[in-house]
Structures are given as C-alpha cells and as structure tokens.
VOFIKOL-746464 format. One record per residue (C-alpha): residue number from 1; residue in one letter; x, y, z; chain. Coordinates in Angstrom, 2 decimals. Example, Ala and Ser with C-alpha at 12.3 -4.5 7.8 and 13.67 -1.06 7.14 Angstrom:
tilum k->1 r->a east->12.30 north->-4.50 up->7.80 c->A
tilum k->2 r->s east->13.67 north->-1.06 up->7.14 c->A
***
This chain:
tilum k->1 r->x east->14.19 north->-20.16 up->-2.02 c->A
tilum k->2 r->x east->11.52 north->-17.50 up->-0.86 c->A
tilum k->3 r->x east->13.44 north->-14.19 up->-0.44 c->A
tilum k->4 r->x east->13.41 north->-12.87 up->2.77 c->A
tilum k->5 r->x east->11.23 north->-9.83 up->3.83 c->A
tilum k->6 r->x east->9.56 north->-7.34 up->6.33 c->A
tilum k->7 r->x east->6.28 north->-5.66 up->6.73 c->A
tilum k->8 r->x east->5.91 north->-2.62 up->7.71 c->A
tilum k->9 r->x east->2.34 north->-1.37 up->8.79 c->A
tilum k->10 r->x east->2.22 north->2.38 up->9.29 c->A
tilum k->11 r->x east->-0.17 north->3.98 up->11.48 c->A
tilum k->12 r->x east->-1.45 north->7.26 up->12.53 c->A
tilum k->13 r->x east->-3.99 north->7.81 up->15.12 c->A
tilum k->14 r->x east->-5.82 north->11.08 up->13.50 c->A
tilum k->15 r->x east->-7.89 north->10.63 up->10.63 c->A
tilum k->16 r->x east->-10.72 north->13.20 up->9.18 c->A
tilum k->17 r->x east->-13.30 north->10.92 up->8.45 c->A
tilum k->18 r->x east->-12.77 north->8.06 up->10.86 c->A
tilum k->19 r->x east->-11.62 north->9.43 up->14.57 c->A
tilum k->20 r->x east->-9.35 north->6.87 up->15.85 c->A
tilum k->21 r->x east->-8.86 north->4.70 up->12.76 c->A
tilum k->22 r->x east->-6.68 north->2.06 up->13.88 c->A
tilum k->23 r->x east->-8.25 north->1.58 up->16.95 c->A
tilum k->24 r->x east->-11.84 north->0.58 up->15.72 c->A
tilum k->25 r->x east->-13.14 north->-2.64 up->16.82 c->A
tilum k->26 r->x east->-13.63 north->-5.46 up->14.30 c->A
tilum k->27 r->x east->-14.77 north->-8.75 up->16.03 c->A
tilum k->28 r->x east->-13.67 north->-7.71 up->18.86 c->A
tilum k->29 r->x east->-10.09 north->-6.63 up->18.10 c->A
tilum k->30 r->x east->-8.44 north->-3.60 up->16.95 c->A
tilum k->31 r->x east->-8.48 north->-3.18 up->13.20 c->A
tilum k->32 r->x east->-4.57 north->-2.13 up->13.07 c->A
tilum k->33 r->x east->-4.30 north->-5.42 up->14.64 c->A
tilum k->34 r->x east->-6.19 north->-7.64 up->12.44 c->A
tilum k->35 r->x east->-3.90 north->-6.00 up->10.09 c->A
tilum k->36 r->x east->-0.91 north->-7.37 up->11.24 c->A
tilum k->37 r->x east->-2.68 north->-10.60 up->11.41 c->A
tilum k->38 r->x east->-2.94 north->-11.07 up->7.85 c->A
tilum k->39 r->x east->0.43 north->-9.51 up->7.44 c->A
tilum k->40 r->x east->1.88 north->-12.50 up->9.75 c->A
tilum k->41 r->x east->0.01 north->-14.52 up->8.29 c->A
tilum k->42 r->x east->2.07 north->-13.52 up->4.89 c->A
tilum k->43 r->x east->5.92 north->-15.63 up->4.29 c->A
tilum k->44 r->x east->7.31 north->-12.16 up->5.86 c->A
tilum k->45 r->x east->9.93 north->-12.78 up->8.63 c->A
tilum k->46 r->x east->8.69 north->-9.68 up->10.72 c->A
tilum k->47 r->x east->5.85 north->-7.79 up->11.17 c->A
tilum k->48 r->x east->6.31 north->-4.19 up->12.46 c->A
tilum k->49 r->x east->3.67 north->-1.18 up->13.48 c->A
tilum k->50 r->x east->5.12 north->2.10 up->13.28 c->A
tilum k->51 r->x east->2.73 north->4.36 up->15.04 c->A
tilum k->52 r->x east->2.77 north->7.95 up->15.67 c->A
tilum k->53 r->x east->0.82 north->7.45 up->19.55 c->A
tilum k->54 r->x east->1.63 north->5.47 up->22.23 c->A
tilum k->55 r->x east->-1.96 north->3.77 up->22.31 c->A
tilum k->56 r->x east->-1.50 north->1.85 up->19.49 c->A
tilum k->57 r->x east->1.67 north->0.83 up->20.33 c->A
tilum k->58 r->x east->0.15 north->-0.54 up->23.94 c->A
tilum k->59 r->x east->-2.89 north->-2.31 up->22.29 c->A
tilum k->60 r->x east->-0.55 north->-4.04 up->19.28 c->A
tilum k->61 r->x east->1.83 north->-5.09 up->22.42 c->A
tilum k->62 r->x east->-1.10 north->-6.33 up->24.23 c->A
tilum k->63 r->x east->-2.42 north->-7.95 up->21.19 c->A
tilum k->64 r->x east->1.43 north->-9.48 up->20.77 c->A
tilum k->65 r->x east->2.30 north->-7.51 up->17.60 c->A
tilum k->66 r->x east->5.93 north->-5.83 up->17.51 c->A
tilum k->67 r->x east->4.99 north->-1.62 up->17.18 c->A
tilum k->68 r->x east->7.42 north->1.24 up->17.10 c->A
tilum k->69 r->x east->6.71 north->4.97 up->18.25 c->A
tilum k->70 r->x east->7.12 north->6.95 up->15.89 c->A
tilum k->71 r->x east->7.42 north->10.73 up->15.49 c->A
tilum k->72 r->x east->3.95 north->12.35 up->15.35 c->A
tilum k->73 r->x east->5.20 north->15.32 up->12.52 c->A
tilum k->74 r->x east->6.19 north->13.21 up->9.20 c->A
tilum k->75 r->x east->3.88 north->14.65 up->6.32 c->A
tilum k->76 r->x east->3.27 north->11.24 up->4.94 c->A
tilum k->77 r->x east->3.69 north->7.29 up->5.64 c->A
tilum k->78 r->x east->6.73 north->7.29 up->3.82 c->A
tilum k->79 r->x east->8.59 north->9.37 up->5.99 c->A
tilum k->80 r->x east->7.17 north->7.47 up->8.78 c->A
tilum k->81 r->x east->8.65 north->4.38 up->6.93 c->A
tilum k->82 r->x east->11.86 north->5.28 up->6.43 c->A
tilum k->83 r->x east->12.56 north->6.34 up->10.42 c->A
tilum k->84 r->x east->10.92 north->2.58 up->11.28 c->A
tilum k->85 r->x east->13.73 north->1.48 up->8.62 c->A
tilum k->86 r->x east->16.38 north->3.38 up->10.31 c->A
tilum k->87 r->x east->15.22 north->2.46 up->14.04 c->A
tilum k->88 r->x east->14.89 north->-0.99 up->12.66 c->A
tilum k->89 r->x east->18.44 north->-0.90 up->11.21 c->A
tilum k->90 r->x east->17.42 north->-2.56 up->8.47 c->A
tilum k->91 r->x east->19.98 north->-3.08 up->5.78 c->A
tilum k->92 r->x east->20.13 north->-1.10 up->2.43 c->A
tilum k->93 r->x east->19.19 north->-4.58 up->0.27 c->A
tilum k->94 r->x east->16.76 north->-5.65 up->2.61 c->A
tilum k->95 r->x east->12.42 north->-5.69 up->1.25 c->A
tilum k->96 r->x east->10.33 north->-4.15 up->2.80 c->A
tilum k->97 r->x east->6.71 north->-4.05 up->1.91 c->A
tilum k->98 r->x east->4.46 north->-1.40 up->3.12 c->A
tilum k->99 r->x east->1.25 north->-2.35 up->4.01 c->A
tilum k->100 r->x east->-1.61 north->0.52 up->5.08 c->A
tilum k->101 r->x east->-2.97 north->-0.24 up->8.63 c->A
tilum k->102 r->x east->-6.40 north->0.13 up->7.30 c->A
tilum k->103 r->x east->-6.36 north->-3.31 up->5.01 c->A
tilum k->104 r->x east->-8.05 north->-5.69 up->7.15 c->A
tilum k->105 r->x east->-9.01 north->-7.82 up->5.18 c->A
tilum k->106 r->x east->-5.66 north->-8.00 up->3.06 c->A
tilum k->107 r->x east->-4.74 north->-10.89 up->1.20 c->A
tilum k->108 r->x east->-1.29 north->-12.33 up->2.64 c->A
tilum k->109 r->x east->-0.62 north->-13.96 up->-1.12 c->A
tilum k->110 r->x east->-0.87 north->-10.68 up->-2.09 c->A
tilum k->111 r->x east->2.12 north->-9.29 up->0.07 c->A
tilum k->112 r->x east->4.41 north->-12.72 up->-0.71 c->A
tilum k->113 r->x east->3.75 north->-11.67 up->-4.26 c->A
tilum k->114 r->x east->4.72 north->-7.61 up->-3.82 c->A
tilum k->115 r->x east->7.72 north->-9.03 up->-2.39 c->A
tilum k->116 r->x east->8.71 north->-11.31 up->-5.12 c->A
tilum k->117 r->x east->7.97 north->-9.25 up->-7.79 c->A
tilum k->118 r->x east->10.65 north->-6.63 up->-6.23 c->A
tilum k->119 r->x east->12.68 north->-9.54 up->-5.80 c->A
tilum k->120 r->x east->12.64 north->-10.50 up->-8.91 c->A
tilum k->121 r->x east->13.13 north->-6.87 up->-10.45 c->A
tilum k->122 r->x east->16.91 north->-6.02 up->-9.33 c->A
tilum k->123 r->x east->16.56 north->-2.70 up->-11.73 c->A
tilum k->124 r->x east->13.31 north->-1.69 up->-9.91 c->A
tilum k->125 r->x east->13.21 north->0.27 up->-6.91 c->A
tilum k->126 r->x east->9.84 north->-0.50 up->-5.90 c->A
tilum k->127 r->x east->6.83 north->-2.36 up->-6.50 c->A
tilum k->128 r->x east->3.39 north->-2.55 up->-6.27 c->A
tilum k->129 r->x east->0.18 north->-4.59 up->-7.34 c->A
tilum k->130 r->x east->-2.63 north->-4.02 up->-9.67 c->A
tilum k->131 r->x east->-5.93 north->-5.66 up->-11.01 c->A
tilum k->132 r->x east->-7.94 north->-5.33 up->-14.03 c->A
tilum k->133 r->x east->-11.07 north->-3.22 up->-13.58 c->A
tilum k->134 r->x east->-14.25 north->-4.38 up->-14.30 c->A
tilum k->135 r->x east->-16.60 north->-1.58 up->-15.24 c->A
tilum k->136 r->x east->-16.80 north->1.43 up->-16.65 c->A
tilum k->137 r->x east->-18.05 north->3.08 up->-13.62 c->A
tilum k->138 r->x east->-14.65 north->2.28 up->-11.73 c->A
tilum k->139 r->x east->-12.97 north->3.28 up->-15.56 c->A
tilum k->140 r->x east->-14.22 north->6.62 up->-14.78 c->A
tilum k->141 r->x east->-13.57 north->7.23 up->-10.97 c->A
tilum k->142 r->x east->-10.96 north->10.22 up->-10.18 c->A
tilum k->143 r->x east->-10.59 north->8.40 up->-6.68 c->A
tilum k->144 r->x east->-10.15 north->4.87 up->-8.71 c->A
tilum k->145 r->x east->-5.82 north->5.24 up->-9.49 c->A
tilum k->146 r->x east->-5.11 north->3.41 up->-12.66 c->A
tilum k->147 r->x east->-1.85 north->2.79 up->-14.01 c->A
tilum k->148 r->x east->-0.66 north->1.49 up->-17.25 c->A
tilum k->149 r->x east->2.79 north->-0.64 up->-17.67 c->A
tilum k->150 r->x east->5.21 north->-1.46 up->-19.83 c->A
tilum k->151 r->x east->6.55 north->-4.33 up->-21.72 c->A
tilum k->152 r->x east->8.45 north->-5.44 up->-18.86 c->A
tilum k->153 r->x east->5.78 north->-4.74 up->-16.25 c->A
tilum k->154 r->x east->6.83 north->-1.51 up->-15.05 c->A
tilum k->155 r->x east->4.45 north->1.30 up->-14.17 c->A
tilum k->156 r->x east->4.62 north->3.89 up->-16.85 c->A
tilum k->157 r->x east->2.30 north->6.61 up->-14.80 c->A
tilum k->158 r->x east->-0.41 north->6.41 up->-12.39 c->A
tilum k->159 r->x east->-3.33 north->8.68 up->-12.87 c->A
tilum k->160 r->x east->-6.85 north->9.78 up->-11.20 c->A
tilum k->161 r->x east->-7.75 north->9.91 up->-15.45 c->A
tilum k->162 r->x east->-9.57 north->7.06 up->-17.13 c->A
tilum k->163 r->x east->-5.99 north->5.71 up->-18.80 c->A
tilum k->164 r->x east->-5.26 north->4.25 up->-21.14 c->A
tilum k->165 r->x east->-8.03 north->6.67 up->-23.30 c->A
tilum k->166 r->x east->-9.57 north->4.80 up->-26.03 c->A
tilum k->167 r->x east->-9.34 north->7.20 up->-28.92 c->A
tilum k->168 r->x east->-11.38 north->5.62 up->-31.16 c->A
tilum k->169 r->x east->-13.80 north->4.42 up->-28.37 c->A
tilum k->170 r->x east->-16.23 north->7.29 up->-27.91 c->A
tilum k->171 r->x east->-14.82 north->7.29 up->-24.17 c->A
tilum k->172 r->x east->-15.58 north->3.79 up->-23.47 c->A
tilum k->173 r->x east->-13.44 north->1.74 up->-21.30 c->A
tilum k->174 r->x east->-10.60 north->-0.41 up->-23.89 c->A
tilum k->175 r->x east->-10.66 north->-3.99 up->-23.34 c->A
tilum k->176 r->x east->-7.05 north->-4.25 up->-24.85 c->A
tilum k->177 r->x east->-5.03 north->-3.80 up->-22.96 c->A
tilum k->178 r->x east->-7.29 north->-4.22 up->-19.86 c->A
tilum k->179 r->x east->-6.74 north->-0.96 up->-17.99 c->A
tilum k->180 r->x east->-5.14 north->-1.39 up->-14.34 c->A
tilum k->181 r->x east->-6.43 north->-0.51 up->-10.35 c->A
tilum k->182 r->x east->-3.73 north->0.08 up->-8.78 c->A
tilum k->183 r->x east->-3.78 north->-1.60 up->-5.39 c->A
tilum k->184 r->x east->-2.16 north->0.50 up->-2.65 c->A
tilum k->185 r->x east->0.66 north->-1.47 up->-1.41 c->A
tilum k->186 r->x east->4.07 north->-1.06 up->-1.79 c->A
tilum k->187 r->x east->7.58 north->-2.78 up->-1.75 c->A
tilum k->188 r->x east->10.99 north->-1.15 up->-1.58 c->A
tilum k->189 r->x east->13.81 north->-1.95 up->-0.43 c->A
tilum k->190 r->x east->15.21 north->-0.44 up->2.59 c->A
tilum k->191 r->x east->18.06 north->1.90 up->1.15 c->A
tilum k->192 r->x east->15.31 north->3.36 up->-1.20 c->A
tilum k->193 r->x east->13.03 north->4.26 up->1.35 c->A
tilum k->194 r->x east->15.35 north->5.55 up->3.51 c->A
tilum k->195 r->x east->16.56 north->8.27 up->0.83 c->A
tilum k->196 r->x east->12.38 north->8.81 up->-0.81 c->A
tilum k->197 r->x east->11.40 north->11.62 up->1.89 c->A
tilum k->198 r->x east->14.63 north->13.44 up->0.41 c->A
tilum k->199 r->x east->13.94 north->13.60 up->-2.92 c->A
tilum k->200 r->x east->12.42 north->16.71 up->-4.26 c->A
tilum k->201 r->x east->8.57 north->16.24 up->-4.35 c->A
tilum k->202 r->x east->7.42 north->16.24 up->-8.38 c->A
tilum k->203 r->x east->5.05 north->18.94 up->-9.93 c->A
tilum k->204 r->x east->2.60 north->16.05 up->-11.20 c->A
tilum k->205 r->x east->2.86 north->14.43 up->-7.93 c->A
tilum k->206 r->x east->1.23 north->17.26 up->-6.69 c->A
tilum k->207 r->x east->-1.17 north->17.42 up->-9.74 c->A
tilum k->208 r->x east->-2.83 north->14.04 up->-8.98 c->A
tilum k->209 r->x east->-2.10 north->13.67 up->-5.32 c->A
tilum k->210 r->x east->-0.37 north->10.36 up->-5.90 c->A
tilum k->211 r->x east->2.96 north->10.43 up->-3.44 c->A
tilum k->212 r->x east->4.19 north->7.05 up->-6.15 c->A
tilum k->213 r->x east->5.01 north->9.54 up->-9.15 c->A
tilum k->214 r->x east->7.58 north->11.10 up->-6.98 c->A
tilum k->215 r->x east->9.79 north->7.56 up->-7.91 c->A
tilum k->216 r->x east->8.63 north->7.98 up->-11.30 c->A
tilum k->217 r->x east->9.80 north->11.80 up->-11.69 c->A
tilum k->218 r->x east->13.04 north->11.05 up->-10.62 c->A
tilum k->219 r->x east->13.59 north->8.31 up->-12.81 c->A
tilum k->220 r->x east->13.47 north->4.87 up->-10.49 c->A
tilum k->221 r->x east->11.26 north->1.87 up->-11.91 c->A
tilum k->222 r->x east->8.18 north->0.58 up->-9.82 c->A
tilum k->223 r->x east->7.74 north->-3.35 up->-11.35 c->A
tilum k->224 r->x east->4.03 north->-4.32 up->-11.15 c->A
tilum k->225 r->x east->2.64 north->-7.47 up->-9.70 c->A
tilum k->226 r->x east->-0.81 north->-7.83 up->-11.80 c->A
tilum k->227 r->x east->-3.44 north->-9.84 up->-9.40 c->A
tilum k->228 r->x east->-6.66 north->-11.47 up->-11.14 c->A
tilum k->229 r->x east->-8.77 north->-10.81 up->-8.37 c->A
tilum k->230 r->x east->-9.49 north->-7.47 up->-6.21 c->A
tilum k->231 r->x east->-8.54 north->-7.24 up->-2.66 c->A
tilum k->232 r->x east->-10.78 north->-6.92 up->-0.05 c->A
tilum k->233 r->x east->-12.34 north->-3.48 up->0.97 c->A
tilum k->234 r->x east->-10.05 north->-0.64 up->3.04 c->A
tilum k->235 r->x east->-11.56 north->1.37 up->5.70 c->A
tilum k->236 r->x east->-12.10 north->5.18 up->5.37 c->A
tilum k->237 r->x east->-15.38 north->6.31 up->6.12 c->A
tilum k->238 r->x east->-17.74 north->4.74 up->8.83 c->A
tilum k->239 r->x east->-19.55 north->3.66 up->5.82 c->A
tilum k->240 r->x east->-16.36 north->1.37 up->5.16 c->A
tilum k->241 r->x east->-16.07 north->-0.15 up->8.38 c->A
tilum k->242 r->x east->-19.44 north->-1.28 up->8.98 c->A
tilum k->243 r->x east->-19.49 north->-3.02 up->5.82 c->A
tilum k->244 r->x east->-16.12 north->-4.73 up->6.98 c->A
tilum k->245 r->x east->-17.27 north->-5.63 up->9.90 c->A
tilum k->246 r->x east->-20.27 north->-7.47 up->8.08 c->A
tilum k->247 r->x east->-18.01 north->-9.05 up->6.63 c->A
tilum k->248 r->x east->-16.28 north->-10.58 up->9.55 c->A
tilum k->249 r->x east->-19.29 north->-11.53 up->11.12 c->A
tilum k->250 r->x east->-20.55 north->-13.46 up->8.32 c->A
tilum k->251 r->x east->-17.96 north->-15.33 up->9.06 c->A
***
C-alpha cells in the first residue's frame, strides 16, 4: 500500500535574477503552476502552494491549484514550510515532500520515490534524491552540491567540494563509488519540519550555504533516494527559462 503524502510547493514572489519568478509564462501558464501540475500529477493526496503574495495565490486559484498566504518575512522556504504545516494542521507522522516552485519540468516518479524512501526510513528524518554525475566538469562545480552516503543510504555531508576526492587520482573524478548530485527536493515529515526553523543554524551550514547540513549538525539522518537519470532543468536566470520554455514548445 502506497503511503500517503503531501506536497508542498513554496513560493516567493521576489527573486534577484528572475523578477517575478513564479509568475513567468510557460505555454501559456504560470510556471508555479505547471509546477503543481507535475506535483498532482505525482501519487500525493494534496498539492499545496504556500506563497508569500496574494498574486500567486489568485492565479494558482484561478488555475484550480489549492495556495496558502503565507507570511512575507521567513528567511528561508523552510520556515515558510513549517507555517503551511501548521495552517495545514498536518499531523506530526504525516510526509511531506517539498518541492521548489521553480521545477517545471519535475519528474512526478521522482516525488512518489522521495516519499517512499522516507517512508521506508522510520530512523530518518528526511530525505532527498540524488544522481550520479557524469563529467568532470559538473565533478568540479562549487554550484554542483554533491553528497556522499552511507552503507545504508544516508547522506553523510553535502558539499560545494568535488567529494568524494580521489587521492590517488591526480584530482580526477572517482568512478567508484560514483560521486552524487544532489537533487533539490526534500521529504520530512511534518513534526520535523515544524521544529527545523528552531534549531540552532550550524557553523558549516553557513560555510557552504547548504540550509540541509543544519539536520546533519544536529544529528537527524536524511535517507537518499539515488535516481539513474537527471531531472529536468530549474529556472533561475532568464537564461533558464527560455531554454525551458523550448522545451515545452518542442513539445
């Protein structure tokens, strides 16, 4: 029996490089709402937008996607999470999986399978998804996270640093083990998330910028779901979404 979950799609209006983010047009619809398109489109019994303005809210509930305001002052999704969690009354046991309203192109097997894995992983707080990286350029990319796991497919540490470091390899990328992307999405359960925004923030959190060793720090497990294939490209830069949108009108 599949185990039952939500997704939750956080979104925030402002964005440096991309005015107006979720908004942006995509085929002619809103990208935060193709989003929750693929998310429905996932074995997830409710799809939720938290927002933090009241225009994405109106075009998801035009669009016929459930949204929640949100407060506009929480530092990070997270803590935009865990008020959707509490507004949502969600219970402490319950999954959620978080996935980033600039994923338009995200695979819904790929959320069933966060889900599961967390599921499946009573002694892990979280989880997440990876895939095996294919070149040496990507090996090397400080805005490429890798992580490396453990025997039982837990994350070990997440770094901007070419891990794990061939010693013997004259800094070329290892083939054994096959070092890990780690794919931004995320699955906790509700009680978790809820308490995250309260723990103390870790020194090497702020090191490499990644919000995920915060779990680590404080000693919670983060099981792994490893994927054989990338997922589709994210949206940052204008650069990003015309290419997406090339790829939606190729098809």
């Amino acid at each position: 029996m599949t185990t039952p979950f939500t997704v939750l799609i956080p979104a925030r209006l402002a964005s440096t490089r991309l005015p107006d983010k979720p908004l942006a047009d995509i085929d002619g619809v809103p990208m935060i709402v193709r989003v929750a398109q693929r998310a429905t489109a996932s074995g997830a019994q409710r799809v939720v937008v938290a927002a933090d303005d009241r225009r994405i809210v109106e075009i998801c509930t035009a669009h016929g996607v459930e949204a929640l305001l949100t407060r506009t002052d929480h530092p990070s999704g997270s803590d935009r999470l865990a008020e959707a969690c509490v507004r949502l009354t969600l219970p402490d046991d319950a999954i959620v999986v978080n996935v980033q309203g600039d994923e338009p192109l995200i695979a819904p097997a790929l959320i069933d399978a966060v889900a599961a894995t967390l599921a499946g992983q009573q002694e892990a707080a979280m989880s997440t998804a990876a895939h095996p990286i294919a070149t040496a350029e990507e090996f090397a990319n400080p805005n490429v996270v890798k992580v490396v796991l453990d025997g039982r497919g837990h994350a070990l540490y997440f770094s901007r640093a070419p891990i794990p470091w061939w010693r013997d390899g004259a800094g070329a990328m290892p083939s054994a083990p096959a070092p890990l992307r780690h794919i931004g999405i995320y699955g906790y359960r509700a009680g978790f998330i809820r308490a995250f925004p309260r723990l103390a923030p870790a020194p090497v959190e702020a090191t490499e910028a990644l919000e995920q060793l915060r779990a680590l720090w404080h000693g919670h497990r983060i099981a792994v779901h490893v994927s054989a294939e990338s997922p589709g490209p994210g949206v940052d830069t204008p650069e990003d979404l015309a290419r997406v949108r090339a790829l939606f009108a190729a098809r």
